[in-house]
LUMLUM-25519 format. One record per residue (C-alpha): residue in three letters; z, y, x. Coordinates in nm, 3 decimals. Layout:
REM residues N
ALA|Z|Y|X
...
//
This chain:
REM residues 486
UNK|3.241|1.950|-4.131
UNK|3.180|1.626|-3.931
UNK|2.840|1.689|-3.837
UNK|2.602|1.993|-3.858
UNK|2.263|1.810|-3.745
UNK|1.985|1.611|-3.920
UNK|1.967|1.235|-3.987
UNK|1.736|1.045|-3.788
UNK|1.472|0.896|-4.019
UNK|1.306|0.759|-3.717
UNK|1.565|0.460|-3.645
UNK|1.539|0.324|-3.983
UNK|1.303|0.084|-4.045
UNK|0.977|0.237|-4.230
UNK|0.902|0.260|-4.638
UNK|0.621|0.151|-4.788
UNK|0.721|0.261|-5.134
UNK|0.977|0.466|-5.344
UNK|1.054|0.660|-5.637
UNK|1.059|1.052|-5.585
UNK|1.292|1.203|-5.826
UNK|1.348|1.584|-5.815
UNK|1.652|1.676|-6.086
UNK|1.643|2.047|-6.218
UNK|1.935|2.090|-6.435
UNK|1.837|1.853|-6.713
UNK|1.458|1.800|-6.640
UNK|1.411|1.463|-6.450
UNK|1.054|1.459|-6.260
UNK|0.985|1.112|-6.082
UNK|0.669|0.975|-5.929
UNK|0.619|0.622|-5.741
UNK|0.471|0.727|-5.438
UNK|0.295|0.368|-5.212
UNK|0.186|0.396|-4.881
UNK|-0.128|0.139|-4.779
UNK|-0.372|0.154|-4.558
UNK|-0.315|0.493|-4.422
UNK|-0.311|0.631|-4.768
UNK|-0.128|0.777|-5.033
UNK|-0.118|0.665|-5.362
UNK|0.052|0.773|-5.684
UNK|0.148|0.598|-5.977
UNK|0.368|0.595|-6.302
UNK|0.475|1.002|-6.286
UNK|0.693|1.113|-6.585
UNK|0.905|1.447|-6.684
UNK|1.144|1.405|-6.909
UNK|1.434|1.584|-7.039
UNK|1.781|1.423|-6.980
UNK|2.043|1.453|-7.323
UNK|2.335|1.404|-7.056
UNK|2.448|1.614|-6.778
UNK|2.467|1.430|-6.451
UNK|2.779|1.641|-6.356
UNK|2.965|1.612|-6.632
UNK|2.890|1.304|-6.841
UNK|2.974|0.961|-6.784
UNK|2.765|0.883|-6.507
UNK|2.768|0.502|-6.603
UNK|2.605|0.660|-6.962
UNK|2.358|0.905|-6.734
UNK|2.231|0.622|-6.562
UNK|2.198|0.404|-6.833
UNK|1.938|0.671|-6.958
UNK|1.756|0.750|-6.672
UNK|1.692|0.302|-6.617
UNK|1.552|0.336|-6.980
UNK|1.351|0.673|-6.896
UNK|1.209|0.447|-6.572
UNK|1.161|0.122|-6.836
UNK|0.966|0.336|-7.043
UNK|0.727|0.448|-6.778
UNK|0.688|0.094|-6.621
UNK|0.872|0.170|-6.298
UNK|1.068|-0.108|-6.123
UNK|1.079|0.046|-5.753
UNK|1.426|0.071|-5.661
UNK|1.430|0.283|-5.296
UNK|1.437|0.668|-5.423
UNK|1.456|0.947|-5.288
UNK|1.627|1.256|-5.479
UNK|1.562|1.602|-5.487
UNK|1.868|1.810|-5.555
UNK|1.932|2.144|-5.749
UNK|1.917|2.455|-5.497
UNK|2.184|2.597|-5.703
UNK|2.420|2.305|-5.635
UNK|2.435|2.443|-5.241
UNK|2.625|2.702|-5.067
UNK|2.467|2.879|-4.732
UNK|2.561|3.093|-4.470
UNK|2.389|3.248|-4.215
UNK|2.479|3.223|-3.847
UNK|2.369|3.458|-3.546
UNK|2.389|3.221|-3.243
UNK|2.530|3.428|-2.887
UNK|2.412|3.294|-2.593
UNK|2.578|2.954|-2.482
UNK|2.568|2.684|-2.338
UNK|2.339|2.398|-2.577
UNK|2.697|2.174|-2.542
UNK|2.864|2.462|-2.722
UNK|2.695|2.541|-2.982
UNK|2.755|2.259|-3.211
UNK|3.159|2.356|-3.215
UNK|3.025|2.754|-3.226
UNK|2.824|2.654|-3.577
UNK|3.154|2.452|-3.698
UNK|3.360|2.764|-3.638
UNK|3.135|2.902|-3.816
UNK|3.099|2.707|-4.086
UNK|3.453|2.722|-4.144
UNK|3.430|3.121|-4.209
UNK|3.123|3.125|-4.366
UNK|3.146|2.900|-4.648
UNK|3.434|2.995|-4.962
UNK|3.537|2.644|-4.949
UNK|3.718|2.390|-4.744
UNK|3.460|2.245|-4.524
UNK|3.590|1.905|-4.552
UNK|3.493|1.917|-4.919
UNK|3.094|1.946|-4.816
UNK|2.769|1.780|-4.687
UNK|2.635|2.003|-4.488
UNK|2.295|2.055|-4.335
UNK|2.199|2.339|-4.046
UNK|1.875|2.460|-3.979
UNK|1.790|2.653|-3.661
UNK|1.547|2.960|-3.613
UNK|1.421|3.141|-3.342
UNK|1.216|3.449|-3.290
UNK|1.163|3.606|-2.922
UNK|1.272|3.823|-2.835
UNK|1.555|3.811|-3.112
UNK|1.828|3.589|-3.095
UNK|1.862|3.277|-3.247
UNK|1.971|3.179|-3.571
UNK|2.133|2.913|-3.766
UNK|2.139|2.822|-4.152
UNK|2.424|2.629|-4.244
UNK|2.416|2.458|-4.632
UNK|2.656|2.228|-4.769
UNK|2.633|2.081|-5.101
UNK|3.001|1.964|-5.279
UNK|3.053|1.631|-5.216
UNK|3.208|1.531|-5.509
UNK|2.873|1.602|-5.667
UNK|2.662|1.392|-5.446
UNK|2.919|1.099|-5.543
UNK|2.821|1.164|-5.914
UNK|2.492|1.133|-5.841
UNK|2.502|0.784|-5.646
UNK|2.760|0.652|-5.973
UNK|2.455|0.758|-6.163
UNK|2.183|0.617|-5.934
UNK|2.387|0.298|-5.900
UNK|2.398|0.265|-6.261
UNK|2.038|0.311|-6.341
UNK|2.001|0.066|-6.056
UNK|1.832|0.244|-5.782
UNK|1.917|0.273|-5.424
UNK|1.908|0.638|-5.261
UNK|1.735|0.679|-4.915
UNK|1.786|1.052|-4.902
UNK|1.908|1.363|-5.095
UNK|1.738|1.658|-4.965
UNK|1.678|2.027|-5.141
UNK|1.332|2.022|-5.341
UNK|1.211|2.390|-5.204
UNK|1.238|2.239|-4.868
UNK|0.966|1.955|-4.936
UNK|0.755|2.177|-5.101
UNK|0.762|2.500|-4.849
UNK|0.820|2.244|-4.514
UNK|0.925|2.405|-4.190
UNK|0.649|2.468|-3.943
UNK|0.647|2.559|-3.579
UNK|0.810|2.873|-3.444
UNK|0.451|3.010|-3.306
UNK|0.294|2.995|-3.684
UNK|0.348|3.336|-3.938
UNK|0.683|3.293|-4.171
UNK|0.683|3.225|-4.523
UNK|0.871|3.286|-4.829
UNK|0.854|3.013|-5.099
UNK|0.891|3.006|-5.493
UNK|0.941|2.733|-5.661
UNK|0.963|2.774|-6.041
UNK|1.220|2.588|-6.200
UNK|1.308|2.549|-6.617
UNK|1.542|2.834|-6.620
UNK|1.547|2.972|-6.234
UNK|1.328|3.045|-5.908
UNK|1.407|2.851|-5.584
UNK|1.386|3.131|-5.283
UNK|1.308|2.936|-4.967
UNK|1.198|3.167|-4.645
UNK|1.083|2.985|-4.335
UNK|1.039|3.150|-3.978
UNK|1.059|3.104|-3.636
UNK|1.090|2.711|-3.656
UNK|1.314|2.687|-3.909
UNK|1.475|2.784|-4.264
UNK|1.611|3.117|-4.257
UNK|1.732|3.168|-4.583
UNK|1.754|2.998|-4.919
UNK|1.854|3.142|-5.272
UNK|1.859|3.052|-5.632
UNK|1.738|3.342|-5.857
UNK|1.909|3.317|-6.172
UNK|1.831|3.477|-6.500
UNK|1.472|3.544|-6.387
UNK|1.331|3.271|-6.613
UNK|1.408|3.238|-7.015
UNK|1.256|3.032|-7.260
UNK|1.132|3.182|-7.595
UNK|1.050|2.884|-7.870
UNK|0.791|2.629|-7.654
UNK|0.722|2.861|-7.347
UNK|0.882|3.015|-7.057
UNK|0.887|3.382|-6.927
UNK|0.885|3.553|-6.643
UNK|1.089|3.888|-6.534
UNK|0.895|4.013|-6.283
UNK|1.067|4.288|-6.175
UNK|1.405|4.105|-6.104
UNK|1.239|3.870|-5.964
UNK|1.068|4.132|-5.705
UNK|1.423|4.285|-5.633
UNK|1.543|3.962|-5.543
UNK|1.300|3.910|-5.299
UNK|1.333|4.220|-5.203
UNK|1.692|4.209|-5.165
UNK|1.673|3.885|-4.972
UNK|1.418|3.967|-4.728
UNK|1.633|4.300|-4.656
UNK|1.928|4.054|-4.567
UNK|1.736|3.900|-4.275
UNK|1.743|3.975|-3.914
UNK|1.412|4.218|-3.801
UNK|1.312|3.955|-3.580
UNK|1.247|3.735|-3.830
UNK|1.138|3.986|-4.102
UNK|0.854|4.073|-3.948
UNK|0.691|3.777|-3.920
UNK|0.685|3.743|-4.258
UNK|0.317|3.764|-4.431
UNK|0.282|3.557|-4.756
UNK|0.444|3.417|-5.031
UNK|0.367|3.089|-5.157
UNK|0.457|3.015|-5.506
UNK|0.504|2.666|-5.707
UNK|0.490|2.612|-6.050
UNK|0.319|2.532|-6.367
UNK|-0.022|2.689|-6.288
UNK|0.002|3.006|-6.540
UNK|0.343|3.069|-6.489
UNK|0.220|3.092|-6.087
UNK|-0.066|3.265|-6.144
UNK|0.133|3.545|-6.353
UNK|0.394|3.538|-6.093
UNK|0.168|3.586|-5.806
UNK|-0.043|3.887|-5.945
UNK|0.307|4.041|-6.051
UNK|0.445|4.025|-5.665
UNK|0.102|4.117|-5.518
UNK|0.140|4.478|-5.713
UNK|0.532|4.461|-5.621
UNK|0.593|4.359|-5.277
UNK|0.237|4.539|-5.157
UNK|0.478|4.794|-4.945
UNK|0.589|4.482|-4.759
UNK|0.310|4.355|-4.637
UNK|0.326|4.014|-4.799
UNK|0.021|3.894|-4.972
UNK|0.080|3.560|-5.236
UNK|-0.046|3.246|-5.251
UNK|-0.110|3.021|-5.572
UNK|-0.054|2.649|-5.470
UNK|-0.159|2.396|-5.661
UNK|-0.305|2.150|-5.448
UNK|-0.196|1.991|-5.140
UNK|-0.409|2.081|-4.799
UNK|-0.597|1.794|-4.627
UNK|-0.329|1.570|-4.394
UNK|-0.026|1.803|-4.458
UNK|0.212|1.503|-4.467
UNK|-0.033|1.345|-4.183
UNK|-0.127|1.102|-4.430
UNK|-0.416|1.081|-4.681
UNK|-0.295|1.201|-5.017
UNK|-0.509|1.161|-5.355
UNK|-0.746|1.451|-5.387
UNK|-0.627|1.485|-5.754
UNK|-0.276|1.498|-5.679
UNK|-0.065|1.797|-5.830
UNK|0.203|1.968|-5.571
UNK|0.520|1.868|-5.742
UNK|0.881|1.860|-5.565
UNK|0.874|1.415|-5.678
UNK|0.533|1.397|-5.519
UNK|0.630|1.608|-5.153
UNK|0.978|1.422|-5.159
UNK|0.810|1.049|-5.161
UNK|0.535|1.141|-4.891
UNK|0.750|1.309|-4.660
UNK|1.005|1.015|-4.646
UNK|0.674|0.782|-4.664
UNK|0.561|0.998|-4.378
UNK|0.852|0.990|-4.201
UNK|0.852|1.345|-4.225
UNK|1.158|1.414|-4.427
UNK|1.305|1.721|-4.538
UNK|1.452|2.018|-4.334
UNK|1.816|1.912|-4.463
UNK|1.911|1.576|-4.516
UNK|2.261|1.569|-4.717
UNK|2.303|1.154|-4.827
UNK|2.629|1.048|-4.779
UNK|2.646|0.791|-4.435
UNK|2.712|0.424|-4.587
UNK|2.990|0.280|-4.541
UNK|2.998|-0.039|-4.336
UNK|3.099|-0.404|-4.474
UNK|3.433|-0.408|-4.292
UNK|3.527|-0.010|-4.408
UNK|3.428|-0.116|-4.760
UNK|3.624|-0.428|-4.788
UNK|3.947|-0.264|-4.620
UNK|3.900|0.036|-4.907
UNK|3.882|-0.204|-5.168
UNK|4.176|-0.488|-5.072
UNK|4.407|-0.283|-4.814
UNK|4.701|-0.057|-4.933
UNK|4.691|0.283|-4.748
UNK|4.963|0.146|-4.494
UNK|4.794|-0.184|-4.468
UNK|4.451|-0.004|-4.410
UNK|4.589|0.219|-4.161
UNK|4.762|-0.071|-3.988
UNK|4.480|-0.280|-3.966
UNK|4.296|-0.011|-3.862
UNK|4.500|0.095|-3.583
UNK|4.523|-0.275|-3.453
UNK|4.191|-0.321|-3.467
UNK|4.107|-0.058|-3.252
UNK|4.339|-0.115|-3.004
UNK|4.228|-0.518|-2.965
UNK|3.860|-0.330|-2.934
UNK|3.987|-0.102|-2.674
UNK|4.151|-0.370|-2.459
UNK|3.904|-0.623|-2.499
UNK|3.657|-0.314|-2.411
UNK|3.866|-0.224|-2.114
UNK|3.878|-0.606|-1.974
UNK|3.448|-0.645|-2.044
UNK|3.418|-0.298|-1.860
UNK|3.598|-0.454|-1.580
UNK|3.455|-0.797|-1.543
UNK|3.148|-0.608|-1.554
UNK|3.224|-0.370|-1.238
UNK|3.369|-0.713|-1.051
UNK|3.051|-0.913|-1.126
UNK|2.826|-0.583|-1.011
UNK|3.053|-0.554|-0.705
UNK|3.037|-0.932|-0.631
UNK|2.680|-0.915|-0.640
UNK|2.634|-0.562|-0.383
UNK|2.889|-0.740|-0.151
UNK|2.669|-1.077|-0.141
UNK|2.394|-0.841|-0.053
UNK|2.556|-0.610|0.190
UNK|2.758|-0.965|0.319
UNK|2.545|-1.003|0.622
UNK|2.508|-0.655|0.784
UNK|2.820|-0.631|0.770
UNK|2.926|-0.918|0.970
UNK|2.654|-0.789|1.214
UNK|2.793|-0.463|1.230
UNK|3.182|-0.612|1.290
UNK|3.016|-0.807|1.609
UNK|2.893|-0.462|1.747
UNK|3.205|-0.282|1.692
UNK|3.412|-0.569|1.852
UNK|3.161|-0.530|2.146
UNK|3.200|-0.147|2.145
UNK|3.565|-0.228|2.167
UNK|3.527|-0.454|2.455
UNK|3.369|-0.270|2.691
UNK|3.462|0.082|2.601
UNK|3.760|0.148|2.839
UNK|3.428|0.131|3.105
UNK|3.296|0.456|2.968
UNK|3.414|0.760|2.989
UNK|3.235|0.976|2.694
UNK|3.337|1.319|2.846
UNK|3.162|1.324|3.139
UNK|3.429|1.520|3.366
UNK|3.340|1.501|3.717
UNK|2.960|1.615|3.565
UNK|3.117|1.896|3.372
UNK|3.365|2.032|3.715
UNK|3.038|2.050|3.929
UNK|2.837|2.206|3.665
UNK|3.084|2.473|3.586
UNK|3.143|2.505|4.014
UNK|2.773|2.546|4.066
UNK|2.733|2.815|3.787
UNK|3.001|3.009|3.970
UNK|2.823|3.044|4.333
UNK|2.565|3.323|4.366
UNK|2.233|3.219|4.301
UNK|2.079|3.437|4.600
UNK|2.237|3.173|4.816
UNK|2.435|3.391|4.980
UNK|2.751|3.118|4.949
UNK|2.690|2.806|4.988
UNK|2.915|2.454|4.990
UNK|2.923|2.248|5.218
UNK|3.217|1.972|5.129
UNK|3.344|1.899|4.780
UNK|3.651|1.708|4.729
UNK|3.801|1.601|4.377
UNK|4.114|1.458|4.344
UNK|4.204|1.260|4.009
UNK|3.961|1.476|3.826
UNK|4.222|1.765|3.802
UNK|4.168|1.941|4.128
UNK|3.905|2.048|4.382
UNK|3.878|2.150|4.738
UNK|3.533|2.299|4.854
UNK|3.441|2.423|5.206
UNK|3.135|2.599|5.274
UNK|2.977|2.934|5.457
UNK|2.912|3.260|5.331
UNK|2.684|3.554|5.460
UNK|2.970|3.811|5.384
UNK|3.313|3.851|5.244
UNK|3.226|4.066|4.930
UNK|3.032|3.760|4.826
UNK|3.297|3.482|4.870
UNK|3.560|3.695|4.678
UNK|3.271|3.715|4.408
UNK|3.239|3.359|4.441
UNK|3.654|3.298|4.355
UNK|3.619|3.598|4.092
UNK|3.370|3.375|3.902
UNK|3.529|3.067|3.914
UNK|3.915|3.273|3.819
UNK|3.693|3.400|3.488
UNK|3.587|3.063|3.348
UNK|3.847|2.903|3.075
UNK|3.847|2.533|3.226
UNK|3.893|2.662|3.593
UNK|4.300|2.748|3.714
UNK|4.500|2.868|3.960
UNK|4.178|2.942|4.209
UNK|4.314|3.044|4.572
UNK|4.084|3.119|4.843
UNK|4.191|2.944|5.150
UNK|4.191|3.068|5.540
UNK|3.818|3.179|5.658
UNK|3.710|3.192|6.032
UNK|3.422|3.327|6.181
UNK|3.222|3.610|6.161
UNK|2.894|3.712|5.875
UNK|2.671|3.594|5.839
UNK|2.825|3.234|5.908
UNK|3.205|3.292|5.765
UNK|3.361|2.972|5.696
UNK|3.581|2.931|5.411
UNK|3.737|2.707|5.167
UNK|3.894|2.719|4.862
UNK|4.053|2.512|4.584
UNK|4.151|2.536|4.195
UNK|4.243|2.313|3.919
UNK|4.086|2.180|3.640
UNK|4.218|2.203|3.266
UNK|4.200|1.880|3.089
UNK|3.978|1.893|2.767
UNK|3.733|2.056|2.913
UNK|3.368|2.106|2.771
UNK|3.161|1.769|2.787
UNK|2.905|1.872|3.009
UNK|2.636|1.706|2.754
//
């Protein structure tokens, strides 16, 4: 699976016009849908019936009928967008753990690779993402084969149209809204199945195709109610709680009498669930944010075109990514060996050319902070050589300072010794001479100065007299690295 999120329809450049087609096994529904003015409006629609199959006849033959089809109904837009059989995709539900946002793109491709019965590399996928507080989050992953979506562009290019997008008709009808609104659970009813769309928390939650729940006897179509019911039933059972409960209506799509049976059958059905439907026939006021015609019939042609006209596509986007002039020329001239060769080259020249532009670029930004950082620091290289001139002048540590200070913090501060003469000799030792009232404060006075780490080898010299004027002296040496005094 290359890539499990939506195509942007915001970078491309805006439509004005296009076809909506919506394909239901054989029944073709188009409409050309023009946007003027702020305003919708709707011309040329046609249902027809299709003698080919677009899967398995020629699709050179397929398209060939569907350009006359378009002839016939005076149609010459080429820009279409398609809206493709629910039955053609495969889904699987995802519970999402808590990680990191970075992770959980690889976490959904694991996934993806479980879920779905087929190699993933065989599909165009599509994720949609739900969430509920206080439940976790979800995911929907769909993928639709593409070896079918090729058949229908051979088709499309042969009946001369040009796809803009291939989305899921159930999806245009029944569009997600926000996670804060109620959820939903659309039907759509097709010529010989019912689309099962269920939207909550912000996203799609769950899609189905109900098959065998719609027959045709002679000119009309009929209903089976009650498998139709279980289905739902079974479906809804299927979800997550979280996202159960907010379920609270079913809106159902259709030919109006078909609905309207539908809807009164469910309402007697599914009353034990809480869900109430909905008959929709008509589009509410500024649903695509445009104005639409008020006589305008919700059809899956008619929600495709405004939605893409809107630039409000659909919740899954599954059109193919064109290939680019150089990709398609190499696939049409180049051998495989040739291709990959060519290839190979040509990314490498890109690479090394990229590498060489990536550097230029960091010398010319360099170039340009050194012109502006230039002066300062030729400034700053005059101070320094300054700083260097005169620093053998300075002495940072501030010895003598720090000796004295740590001498003075060792004499009592009762002044009962005091100094008299202090001598320091090459900053590494000191004599002092002084008087002291007794003799148990001049050993005190030593004691203090033995206990301090920058002070050793602290002798007490000769005294002479008597208290309370006994002379003394004394002398110790000082440690080098000693505490700046600062």
């Amino acid at each position: 699976m290359k890539t499990l999120d939506l195509l942007k329809f915001g970078k491309r450049r805006r439509l004005t016009s296009v076809l909506g087609l919506a394909l239901d096994g054989r029944r073709l529904d188009g409409v050309v849908a023009r946007y003027t003015n702020g305003a919708l409006h709707l011309d040329h629609p046609f249902s027809v019936a299709l003698s080919l199959d677009v899967l398995t006849d020629d699709p050179e033959l397929v398209g060939r009928e569907i350009r006359n089809h378009l002839d016939s109904a005076g149609i010459h837009e080429r820009n279409c967008v398609v809206g493709l059989p629910l039955k053609w995709a495969l889904t699987t539900h995802v519970v999402i753990p808590e990680l990191p946002e970075d992770d959980v793109a690889s976490f959904l491709q694991i996934e993806a690779e479980r879920g779905f019965p087929c190699d993933v590399g065989t599909l165009q996928t599509g994720m949609s993402r739900s969430q509920t507080p206080p439940g976790k989050p979800h995911a929907l992953l769909v993928g639709i084969p593409k070896a079918h979506l090729a058949l229908v562009e051979q088709v499309l290019r042969a009946a001369r149209l040009k796809p803009m997008s291939f989305s899921l008709g159930i999806t245009a009808l029944q569009p997600v809204a926000e996670a804060p609104n109620p959820g939903v659970v659309g039907l759509a009813i097709g010529e010989s199945s019912i689309s099962l769309e269920v939207t909550a928390g912000g996203g799609v939650a769950a899609l189905r195709v109900l098959e065998g729940t719609v027959e045709s006897e002679g000119s009309r179509r009929v209903l089976h109610a009650e498998s139709i019911a279980r289905e739902v039933r079974i479906t809804l059972g299927q979800l997550p709680p979280e996202l159960r409960q907010t379920l609270t209506v079913i809106r159902i799509f259709g030919a109006r009498e078909l609905a309207q049976q539908l809807a009164d059958e469910l309402d007697l059905r599914l009353e034990s669930l809480g869900l109430k439907s909905e008959l929709v026939t008509r589009y509410a006021p500024g649903e695509f944010g445009i104005q639409l015609p008020s006589e305008a019939t919700v059809g899956t042609a008619v929600s495709l075109a405004a939605g893409i006209l809107a630039g409000k596509p659909s919740a899954f986007e599954f059109l193919p990514p064109r290939l680019t002039t150089w990709e398609q020329v190499s696939s049409r001239y180049a051998s495989g060996r040739l291709r990959t060769g060519l290839s190979v080259a040509g990314a490498a020249a890109l690479l090394v050319g990229g590498v060489f532009l990536f550097q230029q670029c960091q010398l010319w930004a360099l170039e340009a902070e050194w012109s502006r950082l230039a002066p300062t620091v030729t400034k700053l290289e005059g101070l320094n050589k300054q700083i260097n001139q005169y620093r053998p002048w300075f002495d940072e540590t501030v010895r003598a300072l720090t000796l004295l200070r740590c001498l003075a913090q060792a004499f009592p501060e009762d002044g009962s010794v005091t100094a008299k003469t202090v001598e320091i000799r090459d900053l590494k030792t000191v004599i002092c001479t002084g008087t002291a009232r007794n003799y148990q404060a001049l050993l005190k006075t030593v004691q203090n100065l033995r206990s301090q780490p920058q002070i050793r080898d602290a002798n007490l010299g000769p005294t002479r007299g008597q208290s309370p004027t006994l002379q003394f002296s004394f002398s110790f040496a000082w440690k080098e690295g000693a505490a700046n005094a600062n």
